[in-house]
C-alpha positions as CSV (number, residue, x, y, z in Angstrom):
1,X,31.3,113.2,-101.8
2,X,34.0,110.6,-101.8
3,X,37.6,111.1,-103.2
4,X,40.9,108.6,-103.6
5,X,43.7,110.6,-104.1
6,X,47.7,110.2,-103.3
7,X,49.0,111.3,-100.1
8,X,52.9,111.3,-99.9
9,X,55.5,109.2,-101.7
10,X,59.0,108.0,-101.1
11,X,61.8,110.3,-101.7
12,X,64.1,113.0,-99.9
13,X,61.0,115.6,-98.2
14,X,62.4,118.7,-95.8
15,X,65.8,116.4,-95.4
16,X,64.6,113.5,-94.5
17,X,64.4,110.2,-96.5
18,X,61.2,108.0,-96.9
19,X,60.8,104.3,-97.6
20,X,58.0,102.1,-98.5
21,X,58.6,100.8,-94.8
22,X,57.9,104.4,-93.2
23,X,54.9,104.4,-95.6
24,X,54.0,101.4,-94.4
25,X,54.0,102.3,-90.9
26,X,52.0,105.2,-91.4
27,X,49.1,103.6,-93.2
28,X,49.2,100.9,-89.7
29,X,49.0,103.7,-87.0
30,X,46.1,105.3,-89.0
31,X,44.3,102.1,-88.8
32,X,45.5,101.6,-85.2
33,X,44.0,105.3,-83.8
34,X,41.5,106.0,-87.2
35,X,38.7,105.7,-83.7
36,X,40.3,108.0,-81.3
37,X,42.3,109.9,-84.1
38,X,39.9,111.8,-86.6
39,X,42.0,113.1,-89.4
40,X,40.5,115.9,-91.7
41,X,41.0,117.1,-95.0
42,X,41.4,121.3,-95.2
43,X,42.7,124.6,-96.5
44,X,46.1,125.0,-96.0
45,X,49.1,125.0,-93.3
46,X,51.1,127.3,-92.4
47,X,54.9,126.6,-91.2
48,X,54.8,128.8,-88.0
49,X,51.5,126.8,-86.9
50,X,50.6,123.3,-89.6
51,X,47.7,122.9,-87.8
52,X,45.9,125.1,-85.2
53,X,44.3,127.4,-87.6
54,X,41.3,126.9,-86.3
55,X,39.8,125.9,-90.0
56,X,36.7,124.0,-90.9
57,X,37.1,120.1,-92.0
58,X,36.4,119.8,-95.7
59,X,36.6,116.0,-95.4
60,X,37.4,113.3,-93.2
61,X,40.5,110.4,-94.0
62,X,38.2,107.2,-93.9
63,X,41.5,105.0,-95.7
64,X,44.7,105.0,-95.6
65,X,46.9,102.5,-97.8
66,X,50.4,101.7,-99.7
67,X,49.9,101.4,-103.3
68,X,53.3,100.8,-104.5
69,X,55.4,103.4,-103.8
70,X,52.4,106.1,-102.8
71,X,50.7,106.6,-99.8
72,X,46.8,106.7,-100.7
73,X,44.1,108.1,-99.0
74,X,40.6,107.7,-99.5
75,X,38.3,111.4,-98.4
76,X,34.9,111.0,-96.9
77,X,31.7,113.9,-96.8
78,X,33.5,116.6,-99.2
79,X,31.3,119.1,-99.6
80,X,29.9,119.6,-103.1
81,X,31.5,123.4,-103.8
82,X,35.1,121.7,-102.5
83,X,34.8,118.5,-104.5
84,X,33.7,121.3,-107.9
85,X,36.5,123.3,-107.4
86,X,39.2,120.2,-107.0
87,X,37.5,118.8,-110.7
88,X,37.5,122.4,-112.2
89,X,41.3,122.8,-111.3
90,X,41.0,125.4,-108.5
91,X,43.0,123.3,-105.8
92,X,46.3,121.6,-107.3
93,X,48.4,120.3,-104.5
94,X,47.6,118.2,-101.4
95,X,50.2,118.3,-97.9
96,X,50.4,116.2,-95.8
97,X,51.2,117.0,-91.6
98,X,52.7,114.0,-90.2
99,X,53.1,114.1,-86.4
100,X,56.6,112.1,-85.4
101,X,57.4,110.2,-82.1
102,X,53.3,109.3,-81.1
103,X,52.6,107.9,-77.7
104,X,49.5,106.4,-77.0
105,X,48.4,104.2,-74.3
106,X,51.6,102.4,-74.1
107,X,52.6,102.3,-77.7
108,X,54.6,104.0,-79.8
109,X,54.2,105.5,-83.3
110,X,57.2,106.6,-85.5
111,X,54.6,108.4,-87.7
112,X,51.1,109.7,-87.3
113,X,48.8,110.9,-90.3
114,X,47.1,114.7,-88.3
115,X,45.9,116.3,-91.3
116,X,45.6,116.8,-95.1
117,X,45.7,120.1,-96.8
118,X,44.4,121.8,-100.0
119,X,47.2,124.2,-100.8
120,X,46.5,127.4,-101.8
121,X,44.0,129.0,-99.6
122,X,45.4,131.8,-98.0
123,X,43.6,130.8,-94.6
124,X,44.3,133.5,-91.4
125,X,45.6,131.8,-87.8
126,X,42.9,131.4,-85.9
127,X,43.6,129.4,-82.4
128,X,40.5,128.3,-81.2
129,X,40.0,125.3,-78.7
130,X,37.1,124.5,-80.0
131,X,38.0,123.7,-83.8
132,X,41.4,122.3,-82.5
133,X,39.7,119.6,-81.1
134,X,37.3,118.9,-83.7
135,X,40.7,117.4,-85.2
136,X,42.3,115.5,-82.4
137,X,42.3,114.9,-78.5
138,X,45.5,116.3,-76.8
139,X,44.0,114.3,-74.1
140,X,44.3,111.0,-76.2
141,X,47.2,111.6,-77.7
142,X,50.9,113.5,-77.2
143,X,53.4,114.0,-79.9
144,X,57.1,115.7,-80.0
145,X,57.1,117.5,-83.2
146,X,54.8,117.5,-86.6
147,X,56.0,118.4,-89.9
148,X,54.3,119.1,-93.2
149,X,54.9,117.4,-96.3
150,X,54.0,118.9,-99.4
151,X,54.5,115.9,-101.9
152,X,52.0,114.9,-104.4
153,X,50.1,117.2,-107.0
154,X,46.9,116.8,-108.0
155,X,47.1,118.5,-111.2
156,X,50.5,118.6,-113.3
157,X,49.7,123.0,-113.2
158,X,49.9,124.9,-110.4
159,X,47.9,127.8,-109.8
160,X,46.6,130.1,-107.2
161,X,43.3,129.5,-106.0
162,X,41.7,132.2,-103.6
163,X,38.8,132.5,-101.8
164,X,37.7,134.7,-104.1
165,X,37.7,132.2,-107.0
166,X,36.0,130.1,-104.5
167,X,33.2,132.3,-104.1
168,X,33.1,133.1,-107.9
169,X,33.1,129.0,-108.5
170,X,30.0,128.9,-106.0
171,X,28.3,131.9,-107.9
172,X,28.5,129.8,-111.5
173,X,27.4,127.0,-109.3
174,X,24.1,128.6,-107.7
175,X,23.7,130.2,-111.6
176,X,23.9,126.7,-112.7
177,X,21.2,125.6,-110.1
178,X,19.3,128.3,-111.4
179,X,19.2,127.4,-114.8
180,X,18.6,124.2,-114.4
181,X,15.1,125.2,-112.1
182,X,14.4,127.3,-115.0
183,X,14.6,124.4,-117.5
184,X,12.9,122.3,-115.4
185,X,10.0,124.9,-114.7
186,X,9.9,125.0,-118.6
187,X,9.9,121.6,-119.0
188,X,6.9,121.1,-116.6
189,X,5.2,123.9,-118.8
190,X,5.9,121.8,-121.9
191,X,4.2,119.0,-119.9
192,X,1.2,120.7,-118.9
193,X,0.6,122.1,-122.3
194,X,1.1,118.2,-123.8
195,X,-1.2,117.5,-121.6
196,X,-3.9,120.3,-122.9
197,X,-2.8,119.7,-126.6
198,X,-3.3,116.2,-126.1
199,X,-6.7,116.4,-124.6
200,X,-7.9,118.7,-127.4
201,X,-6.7,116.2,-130.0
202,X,-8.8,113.6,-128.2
203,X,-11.8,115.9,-128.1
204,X,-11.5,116.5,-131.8
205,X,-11.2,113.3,-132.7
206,X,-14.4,111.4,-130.5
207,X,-16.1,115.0,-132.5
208,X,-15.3,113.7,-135.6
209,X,-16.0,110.3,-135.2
210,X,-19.7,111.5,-134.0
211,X,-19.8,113.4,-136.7
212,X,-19.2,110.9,-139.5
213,X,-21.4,108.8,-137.8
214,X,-24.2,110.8,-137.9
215,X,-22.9,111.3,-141.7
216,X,-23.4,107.7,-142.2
217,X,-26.5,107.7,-140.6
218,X,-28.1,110.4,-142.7
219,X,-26.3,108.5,-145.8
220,X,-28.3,105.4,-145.2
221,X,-31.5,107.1,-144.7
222,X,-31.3,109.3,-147.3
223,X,-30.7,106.5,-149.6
224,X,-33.6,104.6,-148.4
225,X,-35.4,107.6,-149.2
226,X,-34.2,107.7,-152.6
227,X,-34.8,104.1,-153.3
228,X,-38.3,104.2,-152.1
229,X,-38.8,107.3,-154.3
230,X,-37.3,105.7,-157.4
231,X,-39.1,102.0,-156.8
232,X,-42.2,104.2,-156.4
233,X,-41.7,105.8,-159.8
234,X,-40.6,102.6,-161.8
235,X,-43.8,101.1,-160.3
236,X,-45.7,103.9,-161.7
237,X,-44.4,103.6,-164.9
238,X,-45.1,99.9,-164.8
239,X,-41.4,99.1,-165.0
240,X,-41.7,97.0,-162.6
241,X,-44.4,95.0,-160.4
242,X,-45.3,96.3,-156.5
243,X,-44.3,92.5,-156.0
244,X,-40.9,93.2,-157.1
245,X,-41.1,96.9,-155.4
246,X,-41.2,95.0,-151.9
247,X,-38.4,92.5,-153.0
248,X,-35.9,95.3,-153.6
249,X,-37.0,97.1,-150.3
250,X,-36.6,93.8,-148.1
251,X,-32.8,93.4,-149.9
252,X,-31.9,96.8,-148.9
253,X,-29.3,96.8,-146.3
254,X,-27.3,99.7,-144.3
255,X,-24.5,98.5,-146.2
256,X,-22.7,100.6,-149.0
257,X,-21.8,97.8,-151.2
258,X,-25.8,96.0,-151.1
259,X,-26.6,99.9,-151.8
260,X,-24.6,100.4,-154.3
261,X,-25.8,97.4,-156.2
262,X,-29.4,98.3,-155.9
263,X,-29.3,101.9,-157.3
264,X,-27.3,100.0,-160.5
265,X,-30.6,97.7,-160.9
266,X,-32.5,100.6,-160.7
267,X,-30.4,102.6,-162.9
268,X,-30.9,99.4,-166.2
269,X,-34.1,99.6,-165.1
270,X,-34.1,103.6,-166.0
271,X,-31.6,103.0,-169.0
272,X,-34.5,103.9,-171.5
273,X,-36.2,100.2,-171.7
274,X,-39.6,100.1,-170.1
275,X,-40.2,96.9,-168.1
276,X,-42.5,93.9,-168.9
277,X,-45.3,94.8,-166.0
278,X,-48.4,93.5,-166.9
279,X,-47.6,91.0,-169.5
280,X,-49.4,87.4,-170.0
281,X,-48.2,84.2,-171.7
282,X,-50.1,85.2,-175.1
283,X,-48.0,88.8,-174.9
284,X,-44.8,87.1,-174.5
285,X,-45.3,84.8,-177.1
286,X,-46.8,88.1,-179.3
287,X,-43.3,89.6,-178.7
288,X,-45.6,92.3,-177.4
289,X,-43.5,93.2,-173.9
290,X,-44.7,96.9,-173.5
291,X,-45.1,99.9,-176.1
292,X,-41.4,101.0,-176.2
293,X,-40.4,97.6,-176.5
294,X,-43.2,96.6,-179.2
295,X,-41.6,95.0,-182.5
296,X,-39.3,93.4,-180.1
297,X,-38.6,90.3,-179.3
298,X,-37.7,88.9,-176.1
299,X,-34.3,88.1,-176.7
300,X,-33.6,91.6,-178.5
301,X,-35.0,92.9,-175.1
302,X,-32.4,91.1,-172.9
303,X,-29.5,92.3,-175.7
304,X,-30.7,95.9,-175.4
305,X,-30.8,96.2,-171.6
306,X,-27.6,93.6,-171.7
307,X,-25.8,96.0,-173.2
308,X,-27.1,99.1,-171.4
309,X,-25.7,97.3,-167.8
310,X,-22.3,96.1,-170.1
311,X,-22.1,100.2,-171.1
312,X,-22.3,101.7,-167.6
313,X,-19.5,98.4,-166.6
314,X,-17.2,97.5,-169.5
315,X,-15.7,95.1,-166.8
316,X,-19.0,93.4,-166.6
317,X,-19.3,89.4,-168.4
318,X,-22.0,88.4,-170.8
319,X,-23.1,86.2,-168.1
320,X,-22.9,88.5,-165.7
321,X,-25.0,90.8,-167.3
322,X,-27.4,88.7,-168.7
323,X,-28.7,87.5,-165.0
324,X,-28.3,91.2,-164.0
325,X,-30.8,91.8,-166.0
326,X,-33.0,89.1,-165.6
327,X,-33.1,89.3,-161.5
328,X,-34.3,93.0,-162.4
329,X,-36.9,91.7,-164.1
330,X,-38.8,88.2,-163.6
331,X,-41.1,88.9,-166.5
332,X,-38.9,89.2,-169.9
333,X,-36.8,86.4,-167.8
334,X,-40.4,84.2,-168.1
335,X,-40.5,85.2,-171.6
336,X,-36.7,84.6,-172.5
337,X,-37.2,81.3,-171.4
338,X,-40.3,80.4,-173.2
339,X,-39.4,81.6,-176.1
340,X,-35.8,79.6,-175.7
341,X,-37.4,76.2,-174.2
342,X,-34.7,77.2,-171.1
343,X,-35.7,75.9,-167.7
């Protein structure tokens, strides 16, 4: 993880006074030996020995720059648990060590970033060649003295941090981790179970669109059925004429509304007036259209069953119910008409 932060300022530091000029000059060695001249970021110095602790980088300086009167830094590959503990307040302070009087390969250096520490971390000496090389080259290059510089603050409070609290940081951290695997191995469970919920709903609905159409199916046959039965009856009773019969079973439809429409003929046809079957020209012009409607002329025949239709559907017109009635039956329609001079 990356990190800017501010590195040293000008002022009065271990008796000696700094400029913008000497901060100027160390921001143009780093850039002049940042190849041959790695300089870490780590826990602590000491004054007895800055910088042979034999510590682990917890960072590399990739920048160096003057930003007014501060020398910045910009921190390269800070490892997560560092870069945690510097946002949750454990590490307050940053030093620098600043090596003075730098040769190298013919030039000369007045001041020479080495290192950057994260105070507080009681760190023991540990003098190993090995880790003092892993942040610089004697070889490359030879200084007189260095001295450490503790100048900026990170955080207005200071406190102690310990390795300790380190640790404890990295336990909430890895409990943290863990949660969050939990959640997400919850979450997945959610997911699956969508996925099953989901799939049941879908089988439940294709179900229940199977069923209502084998609903609708049985609907339109039974109705058939019924319509047969029902033509068969008004037939019988000489309501109406096998002729007609096969007219209303060639208008039947699987529709609900053509349906709908037949059983309501048939139904005036039912209401209680017998139809005209069987009638010639002398009967009509007798009045004699069939025993229950004997006495009757055509016209009070058309009012009766007129009125029937207009009593099952107040909505219904005159008109309306006047060729209702006559499309149910052709015959008393003949006679209405001869005995009206209509045509």
């Amino acid at each position: 993880m990356d990190l800017k932060a501010e590195i040293f300022a000008i002022g009065q530091w271990n008796g000696m006074s700094f400029e913008v000029e000497d901060l100027n000059m160390m921001a143009a060695a780093f850039n002049s030996l940042k190849e041959v001249h790695k300089v870490p970021l780590k826990f602590g110095h000491n004054d007895e020995q800055p910088f042979t602790d034999g510590q682990p980088a917890l960072g590399w300086v990739e920048e160096v720059y003057v930003e007014g009167t501060k020398l910045m830094a910009k921190f390269v590959d800070i490892p997560e648990v560092v870069y945690t503990a510097m946002q949750n307040k454990l590490y307050k302070n940053v030093s620098v060590e600043l090596d003075m009087g730098v040769e190298h390969k013919g030039s000369q250096y007045t001041w020479v970033l080495s290192g950057v520490a994260l105070l507080g971390a009681d760190i023991p000496a540990v003098n190993t060649l090995a880790d003092l090389t892993s942040y610089m080259s004697k070889e490359e290059l030879s200084f007189k003295k260095r001295v450490a510089f503790t100048a900026i603050n990170i955080n207005k409070q200071t406190e102690e941090f310990t390795m300790n609290e380190l640790e404890k940081a990295q336990a909430e951290i890895a409990a943290l981790n863990a949660k969050n695997e939990a959640l997400e191995a919850q979450t997945a469970k959610f997911s699956k179970e969508k996925v099953e919920d989901d799939a049941a709903i879908a089988k439940f609905k294709a179900d229940e669109a199977k069923r209502e159409e084998e609903a609708e199916k049985l609907f339109f046959a039974t109705a058939k059925t019924d319509l047969t039965t029902n033509l068969d009856a008004l037939v019988k009773s000489q309501t109406i004429t096998p002729a007609q019969r096969e007219k209303f079973m060639a208008d039947f439809k699987e529709d609900k509304g053509v349906i709908e429409r037949l059983n309501f003929t048939l139904d005036v046809l039912s209401a209680g007036t017998e139809g005209t079957n069987g009638m010639d020209t002398n009967e009509h012009a007798n009045n004699t259209i069939n025993k229950d409607d004997e006495g009757k002329s055509p016209d009070e025949i058309l009012m009766s069953r007129m009125k029937a239709v207009q009593e099952k559907d107040p909505k219904m017109s005159f008109s309306a119910a006047r060729n209702l009635v006559m499309q149910a039956d052709s015959e008393l329609a003949k006679a209405y008409i001869n005995m009206n001079g209509e045509g």
